[in-house]
C-alpha positions as CSV (number, residue, x, y, z in Angstrom):
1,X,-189.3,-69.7,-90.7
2,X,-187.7,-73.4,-91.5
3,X,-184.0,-73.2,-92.2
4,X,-180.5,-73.1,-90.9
5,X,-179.5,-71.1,-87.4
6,X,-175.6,-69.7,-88.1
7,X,-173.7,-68.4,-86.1
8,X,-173.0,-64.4,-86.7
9,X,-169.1,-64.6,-86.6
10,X,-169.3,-67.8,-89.1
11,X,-171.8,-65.5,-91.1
12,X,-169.4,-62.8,-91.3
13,X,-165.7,-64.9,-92.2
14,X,-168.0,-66.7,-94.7
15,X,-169.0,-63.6,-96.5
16,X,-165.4,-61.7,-96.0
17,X,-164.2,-64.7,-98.0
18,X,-166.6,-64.1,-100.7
19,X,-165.9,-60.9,-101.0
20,X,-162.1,-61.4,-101.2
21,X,-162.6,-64.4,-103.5
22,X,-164.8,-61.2,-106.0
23,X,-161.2,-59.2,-105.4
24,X,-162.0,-56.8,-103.2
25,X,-159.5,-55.4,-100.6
26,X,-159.8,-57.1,-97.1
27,X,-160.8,-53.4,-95.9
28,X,-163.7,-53.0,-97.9
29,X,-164.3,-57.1,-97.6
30,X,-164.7,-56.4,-93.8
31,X,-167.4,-53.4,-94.6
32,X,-169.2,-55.5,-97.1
33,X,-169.7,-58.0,-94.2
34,X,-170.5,-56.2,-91.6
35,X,-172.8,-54.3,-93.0
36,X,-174.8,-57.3,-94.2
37,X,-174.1,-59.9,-91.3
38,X,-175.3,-56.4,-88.7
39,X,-178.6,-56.4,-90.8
40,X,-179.2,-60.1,-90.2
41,X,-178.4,-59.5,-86.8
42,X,-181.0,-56.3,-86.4
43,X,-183.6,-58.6,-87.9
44,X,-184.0,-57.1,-90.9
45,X,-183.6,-60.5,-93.4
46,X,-184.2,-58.8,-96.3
47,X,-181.0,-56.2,-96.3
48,X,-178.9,-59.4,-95.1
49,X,-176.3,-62.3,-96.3
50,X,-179.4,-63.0,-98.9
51,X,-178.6,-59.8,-100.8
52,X,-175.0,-61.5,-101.8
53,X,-176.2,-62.3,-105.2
54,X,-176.1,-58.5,-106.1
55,X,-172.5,-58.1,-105.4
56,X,-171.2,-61.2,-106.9
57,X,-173.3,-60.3,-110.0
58,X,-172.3,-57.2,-110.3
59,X,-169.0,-57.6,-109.9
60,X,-169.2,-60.5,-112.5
61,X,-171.1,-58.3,-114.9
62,X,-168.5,-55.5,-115.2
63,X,-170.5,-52.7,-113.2
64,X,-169.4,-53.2,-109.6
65,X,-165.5,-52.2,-109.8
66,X,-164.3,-54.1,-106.9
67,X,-161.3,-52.3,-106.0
68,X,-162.3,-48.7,-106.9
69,X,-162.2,-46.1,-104.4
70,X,-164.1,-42.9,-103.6
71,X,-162.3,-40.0,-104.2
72,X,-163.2,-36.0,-102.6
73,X,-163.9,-34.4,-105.4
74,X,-164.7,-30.6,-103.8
75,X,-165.1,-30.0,-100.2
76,X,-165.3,-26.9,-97.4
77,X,-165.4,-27.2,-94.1
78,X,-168.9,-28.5,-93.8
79,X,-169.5,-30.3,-97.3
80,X,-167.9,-32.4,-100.0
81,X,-168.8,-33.9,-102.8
82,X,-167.3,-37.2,-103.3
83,X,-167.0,-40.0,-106.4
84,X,-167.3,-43.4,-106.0
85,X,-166.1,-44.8,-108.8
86,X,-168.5,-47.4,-109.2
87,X,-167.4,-49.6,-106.1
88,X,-169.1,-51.1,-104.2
89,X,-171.6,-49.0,-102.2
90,X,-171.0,-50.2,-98.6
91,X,-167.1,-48.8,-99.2
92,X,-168.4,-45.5,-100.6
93,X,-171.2,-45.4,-97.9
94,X,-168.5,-45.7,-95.0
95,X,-165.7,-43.5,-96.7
96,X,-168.6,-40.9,-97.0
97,X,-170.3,-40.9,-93.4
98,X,-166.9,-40.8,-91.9
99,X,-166.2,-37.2,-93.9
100,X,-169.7,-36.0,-92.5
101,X,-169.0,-37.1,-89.5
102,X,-165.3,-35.4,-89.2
103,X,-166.7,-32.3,-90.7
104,X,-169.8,-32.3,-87.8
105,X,-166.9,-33.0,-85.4
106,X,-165.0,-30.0,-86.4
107,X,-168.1,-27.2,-87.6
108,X,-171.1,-29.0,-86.0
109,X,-172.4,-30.2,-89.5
110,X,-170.9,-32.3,-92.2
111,X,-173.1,-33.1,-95.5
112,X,-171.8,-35.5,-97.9
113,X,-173.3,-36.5,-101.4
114,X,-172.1,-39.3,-103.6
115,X,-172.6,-40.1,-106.8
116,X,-171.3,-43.3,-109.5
117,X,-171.9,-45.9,-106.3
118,X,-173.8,-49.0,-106.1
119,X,-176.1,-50.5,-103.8
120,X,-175.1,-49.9,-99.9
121,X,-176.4,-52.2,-98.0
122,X,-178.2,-51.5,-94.9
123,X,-178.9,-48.0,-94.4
124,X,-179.0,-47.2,-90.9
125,X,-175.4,-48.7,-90.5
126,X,-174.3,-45.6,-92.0
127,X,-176.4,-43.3,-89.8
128,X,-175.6,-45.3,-86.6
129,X,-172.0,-44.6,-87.4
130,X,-172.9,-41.1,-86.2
131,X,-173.6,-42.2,-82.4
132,X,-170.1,-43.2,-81.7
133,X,-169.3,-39.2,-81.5
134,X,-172.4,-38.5,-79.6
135,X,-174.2,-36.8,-83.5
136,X,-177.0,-37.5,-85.5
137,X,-176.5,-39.5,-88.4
138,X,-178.8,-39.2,-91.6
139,X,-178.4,-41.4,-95.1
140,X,-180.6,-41.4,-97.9
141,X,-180.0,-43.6,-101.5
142,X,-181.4,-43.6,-105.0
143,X,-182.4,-46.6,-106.1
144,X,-183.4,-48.6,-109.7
145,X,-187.1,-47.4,-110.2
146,X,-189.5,-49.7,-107.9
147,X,-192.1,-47.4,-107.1
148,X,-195.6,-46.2,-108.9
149,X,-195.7,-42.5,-108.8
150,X,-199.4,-41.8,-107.2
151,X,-201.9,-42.6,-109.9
152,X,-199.0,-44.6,-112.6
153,X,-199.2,-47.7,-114.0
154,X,-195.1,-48.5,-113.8
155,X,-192.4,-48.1,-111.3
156,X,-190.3,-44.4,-112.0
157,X,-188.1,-43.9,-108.5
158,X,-186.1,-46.6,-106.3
159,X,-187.6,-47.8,-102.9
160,X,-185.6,-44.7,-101.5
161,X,-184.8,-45.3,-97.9
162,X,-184.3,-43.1,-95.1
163,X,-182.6,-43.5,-92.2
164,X,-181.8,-41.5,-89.2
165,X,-180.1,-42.3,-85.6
166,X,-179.9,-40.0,-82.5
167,X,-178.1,-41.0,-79.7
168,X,-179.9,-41.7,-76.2
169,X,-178.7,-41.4,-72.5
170,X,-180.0,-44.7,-71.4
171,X,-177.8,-47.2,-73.3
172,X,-180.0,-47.1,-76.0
173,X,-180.1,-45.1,-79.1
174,X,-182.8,-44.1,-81.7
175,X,-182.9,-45.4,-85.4
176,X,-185.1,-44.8,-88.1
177,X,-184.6,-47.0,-91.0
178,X,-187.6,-46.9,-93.8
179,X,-188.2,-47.3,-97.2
180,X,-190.6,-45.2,-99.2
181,X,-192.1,-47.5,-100.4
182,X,-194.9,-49.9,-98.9
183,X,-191.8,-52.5,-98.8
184,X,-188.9,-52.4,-100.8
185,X,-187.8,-55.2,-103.1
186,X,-185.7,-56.9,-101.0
187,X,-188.5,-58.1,-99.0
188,X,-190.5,-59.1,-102.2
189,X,-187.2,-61.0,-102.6
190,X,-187.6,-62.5,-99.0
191,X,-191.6,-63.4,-99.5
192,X,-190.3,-65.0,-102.7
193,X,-187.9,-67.1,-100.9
194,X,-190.0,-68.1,-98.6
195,X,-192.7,-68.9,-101.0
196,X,-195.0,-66.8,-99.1
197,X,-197.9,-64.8,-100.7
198,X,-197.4,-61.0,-100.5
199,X,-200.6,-59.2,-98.5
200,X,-202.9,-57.1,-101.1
201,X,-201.9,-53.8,-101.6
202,X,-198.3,-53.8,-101.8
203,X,-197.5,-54.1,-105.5
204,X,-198.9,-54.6,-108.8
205,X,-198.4,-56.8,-111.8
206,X,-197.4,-55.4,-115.5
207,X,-201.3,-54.7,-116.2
208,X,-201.5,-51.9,-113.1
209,X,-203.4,-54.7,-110.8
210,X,-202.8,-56.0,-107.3
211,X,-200.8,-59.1,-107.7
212,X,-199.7,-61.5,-104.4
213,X,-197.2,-63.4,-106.6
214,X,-193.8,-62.1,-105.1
215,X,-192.4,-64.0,-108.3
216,X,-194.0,-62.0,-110.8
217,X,-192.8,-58.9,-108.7
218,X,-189.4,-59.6,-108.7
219,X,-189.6,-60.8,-112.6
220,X,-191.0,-57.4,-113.5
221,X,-188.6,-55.3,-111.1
222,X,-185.9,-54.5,-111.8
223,X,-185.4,-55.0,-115.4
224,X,-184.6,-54.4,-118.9
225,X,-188.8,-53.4,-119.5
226,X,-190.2,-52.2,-116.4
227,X,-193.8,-53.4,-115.3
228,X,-196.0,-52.7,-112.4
229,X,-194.3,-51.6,-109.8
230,X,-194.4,-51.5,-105.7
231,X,-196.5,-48.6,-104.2
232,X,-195.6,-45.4,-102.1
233,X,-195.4,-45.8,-98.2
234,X,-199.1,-45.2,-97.7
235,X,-200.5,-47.2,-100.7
236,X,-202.6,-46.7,-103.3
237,X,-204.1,-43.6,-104.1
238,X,-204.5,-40.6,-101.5
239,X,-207.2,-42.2,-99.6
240,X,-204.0,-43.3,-96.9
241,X,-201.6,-41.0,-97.7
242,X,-199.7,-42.8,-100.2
243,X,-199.2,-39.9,-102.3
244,X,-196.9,-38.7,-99.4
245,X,-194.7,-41.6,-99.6
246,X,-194.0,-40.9,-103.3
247,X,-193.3,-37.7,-102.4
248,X,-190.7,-38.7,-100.2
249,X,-189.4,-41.0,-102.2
250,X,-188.8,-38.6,-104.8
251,X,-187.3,-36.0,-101.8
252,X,-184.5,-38.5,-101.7
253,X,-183.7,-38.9,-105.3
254,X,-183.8,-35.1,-105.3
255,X,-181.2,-35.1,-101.9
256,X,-179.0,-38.8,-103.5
257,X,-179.4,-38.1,-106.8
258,X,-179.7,-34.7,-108.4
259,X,-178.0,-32.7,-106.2
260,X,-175.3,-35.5,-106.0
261,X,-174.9,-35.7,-110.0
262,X,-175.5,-39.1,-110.1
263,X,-178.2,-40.4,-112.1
264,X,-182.2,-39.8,-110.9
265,X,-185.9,-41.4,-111.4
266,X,-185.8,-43.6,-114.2
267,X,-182.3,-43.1,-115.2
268,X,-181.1,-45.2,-112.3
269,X,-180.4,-48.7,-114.4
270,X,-178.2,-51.2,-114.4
271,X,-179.2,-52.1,-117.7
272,X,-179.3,-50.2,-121.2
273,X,-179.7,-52.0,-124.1
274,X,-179.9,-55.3,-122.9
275,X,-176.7,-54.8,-121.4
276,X,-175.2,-53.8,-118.2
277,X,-174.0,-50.8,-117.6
278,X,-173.3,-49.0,-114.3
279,X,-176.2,-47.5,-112.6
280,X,-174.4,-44.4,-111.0
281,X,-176.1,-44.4,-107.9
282,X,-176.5,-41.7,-105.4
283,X,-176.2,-41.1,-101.7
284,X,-176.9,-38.8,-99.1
285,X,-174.8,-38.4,-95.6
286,X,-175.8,-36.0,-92.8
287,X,-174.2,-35.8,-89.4
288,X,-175.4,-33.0,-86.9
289,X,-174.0,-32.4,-83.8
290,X,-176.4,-31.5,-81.2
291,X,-173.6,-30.4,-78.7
292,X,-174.1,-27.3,-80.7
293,X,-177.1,-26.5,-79.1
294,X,-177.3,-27.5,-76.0
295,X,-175.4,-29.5,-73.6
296,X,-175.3,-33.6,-75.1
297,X,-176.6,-34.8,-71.7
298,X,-179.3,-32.2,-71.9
299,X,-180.1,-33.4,-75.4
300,X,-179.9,-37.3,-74.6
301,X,-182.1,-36.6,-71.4
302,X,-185.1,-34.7,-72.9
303,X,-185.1,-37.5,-75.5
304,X,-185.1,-39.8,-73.0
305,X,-187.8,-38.1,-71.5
306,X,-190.0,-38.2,-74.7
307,X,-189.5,-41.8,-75.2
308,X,-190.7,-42.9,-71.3
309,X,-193.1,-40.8,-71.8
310,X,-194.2,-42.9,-75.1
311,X,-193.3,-46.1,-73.2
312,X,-195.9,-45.2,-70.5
313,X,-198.7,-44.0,-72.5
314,X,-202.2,-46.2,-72.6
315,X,-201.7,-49.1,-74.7
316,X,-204.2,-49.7,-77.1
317,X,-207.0,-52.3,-76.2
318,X,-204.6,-55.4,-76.1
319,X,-201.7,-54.3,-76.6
320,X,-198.8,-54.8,-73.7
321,X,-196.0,-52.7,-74.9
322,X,-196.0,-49.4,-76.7
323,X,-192.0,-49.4,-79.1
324,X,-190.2,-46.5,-80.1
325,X,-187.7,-47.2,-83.5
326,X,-185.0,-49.4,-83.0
327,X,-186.0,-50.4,-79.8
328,X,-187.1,-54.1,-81.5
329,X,-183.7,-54.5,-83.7
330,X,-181.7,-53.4,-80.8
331,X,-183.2,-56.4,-78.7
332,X,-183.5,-59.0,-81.7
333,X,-179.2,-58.5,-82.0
334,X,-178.6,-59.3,-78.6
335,X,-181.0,-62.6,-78.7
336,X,-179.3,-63.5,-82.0
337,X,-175.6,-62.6,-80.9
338,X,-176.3,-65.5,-78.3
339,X,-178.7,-67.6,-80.4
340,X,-177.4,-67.4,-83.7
341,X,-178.8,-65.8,-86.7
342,X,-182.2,-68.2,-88.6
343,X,-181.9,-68.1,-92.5
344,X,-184.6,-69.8,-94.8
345,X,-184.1,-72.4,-97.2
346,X,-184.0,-70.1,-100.3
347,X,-181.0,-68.4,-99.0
348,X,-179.0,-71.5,-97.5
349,X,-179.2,-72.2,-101.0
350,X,-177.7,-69.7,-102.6
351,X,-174.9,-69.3,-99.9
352,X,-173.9,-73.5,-100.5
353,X,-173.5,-72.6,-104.2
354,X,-171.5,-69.9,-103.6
355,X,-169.6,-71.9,-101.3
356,X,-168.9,-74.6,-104.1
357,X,-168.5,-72.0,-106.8
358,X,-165.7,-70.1,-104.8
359,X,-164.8,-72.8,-102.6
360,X,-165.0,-71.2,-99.3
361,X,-166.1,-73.5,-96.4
362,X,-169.9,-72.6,-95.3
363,X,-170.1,-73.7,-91.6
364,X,-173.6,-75.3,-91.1
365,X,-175.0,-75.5,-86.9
């Protein structure tokens, strides 16, 4: 990938000072960049500092309300149900995993739902939150539609993530961080960027056809007329299971969005109209403390055990190493805390522009 190599820390103050610039309080600032510059430093590109467009625009547009707060709206000792406001996500997303986390801590599990929120960023930040207190951490969101029910012809439910992290005893942890969809639209988004062609099978254009145009992708989705669409984890069809993925996908809308009260499926827009509006989006936090069953180090070591056990298993033909998730984020942060994080041209772009437009200093290697 041609580009620029940054490094992380000039990443982060460049994007704090964005967010300050959009009005937002340097608390939530400081989330808003973490969350982004940790994804860039994970490896995962397409949840990164490239996704800064959908803040500033929707702060500019009227439906990100930069210094709204989530508010507890009802709550026992292991649940709550909690209001964003229409912030931005990544505040709501940390107010919201701390609660499930303090209410795993004190009855061994804490579910939080969330509703009138925004986009949040990269998922498993929330979950890995979790492993500070030695818990399981689990985050789902709703998303504006992306993904062809099994057998449709346009897009109904968001890209849907899941992610999940479970802390290890050998100074590792594991995260699971997945869309449910083949890919979600971010990573059209990166492809585009790149002006790389997508590989077949991963979306269609407004006529219900395979298209490897990433531009016609991202011109369809999301939008005021919704075309085409991305398919389920799985693919097309049943033949590999894609009907599964939509199935999760709409699992999670069920889990972020209708048992949240925030908006579901379709309904999911940040558009009506022709105009913007705010998408009340919805979230899902889970923290589970395993002490509860068993002594942690008797947890963290038969985990342990099962992943050596994976690590040692016959490799298929070719193959030299056998990963188990997180494993290759965990080692691409280390090698870019010390190398410096690569960004294409496409998004060096957009970060100069904001750097003229706010007038924050963009520090180039």
């Amino acid at each position: 990938m041609r580009g620029h190599i940054f490094h992380y820390e000039d990443l982060y103050d460049f994007t704090k000072r964005i967010m300050l610039r959009l009005d937002a309080l340097p608390d939530d600032a400081h989330l808003i960049a973490d969350n982004l510059v940790t994804s860039n430093l994970r490896g995962i590109d397409s949840h990164g500092v490239g996704q800064l467009k959908l803040y500033v625009s929707g702060v500019q547009s009227g439906f990100i309300v930069p210094r709204a707060h989530p508010e507890i709206i009802k709550e026992n000792s292991s649940l709550a149900k909690v209001d964003a406001n229409n912030g931005f996500g990544q505040v709501s997303g940390a107010f919201s995993m701390k609660l499930a986390i303090k209410k795993a801590i004190e009855s061994g599990i804490g579910v939080v739902t969330t509703s009138h929120s925004n986009h949040y960023g990269f998922a498993a930040y929330y979950a890995m939150m979790a492993l500070e207190q030695d818990l399981l951490g689990i985050t789902m969101t709703n998303s504006p539609p992306l993904l062809l029910p099994t057998f449709g012809k346009n897009a109904m439910l968001g890209s849907n993530p899941i992610a999940m992290a479970v802390p290890c005893g050998q100074d590792q942890s594991w995260v699971l961080d997945m869309a449910t969809s083949v890919v979600p639209l971010s990573k059209i988004d990166l492809f585009s960027r790149r002006n790389e062609q997508l590989p077949n099978g991963w979306a269609t254009d407004e006529n219900g056809a395979t298209t490897n145009d990433p531009l016609q992708v991202v011109r369809n989705l999301p939008g005021h007329d919704i075309k085409g669409g991305i398919h389920p984890l799985g693919g097309e069809g049943e033949l590999y299971g894609g009907h599964k993925g939509y199935g999760l996908s709409m699992m999670v809308d069920i889990l972020s969005g209708i048992l949240s009260s925030a908006n579901y499926g379709p309904d999911v827009s940040f558009f009506s109209n022709g105009q913007f509006q705010f998408a009340n989006i919805g979230h899902f936090f889970m923290a589970i403390d395993p002490s509860f069953f068993m002594a942690i180090d008797e947890f963290t070591g038969r985990l342990d055990d099962l992943i050596a056990r994976l690590h040692n298993s016959e490799k298929a033909l070719s193959q030299t190493r056998i990963y188990v998730h997180g494993e290759k984020e965990a080692e691409e942060y280390k090698r870019r805390v010390k190398e410096g994080v690569p960004l294409d041209e496409a998004t060096v772009a957009n970060l100069k522009q904001y750097s003229r437009d706010f007038g924050v200093d963009l520090k180039l290697e």
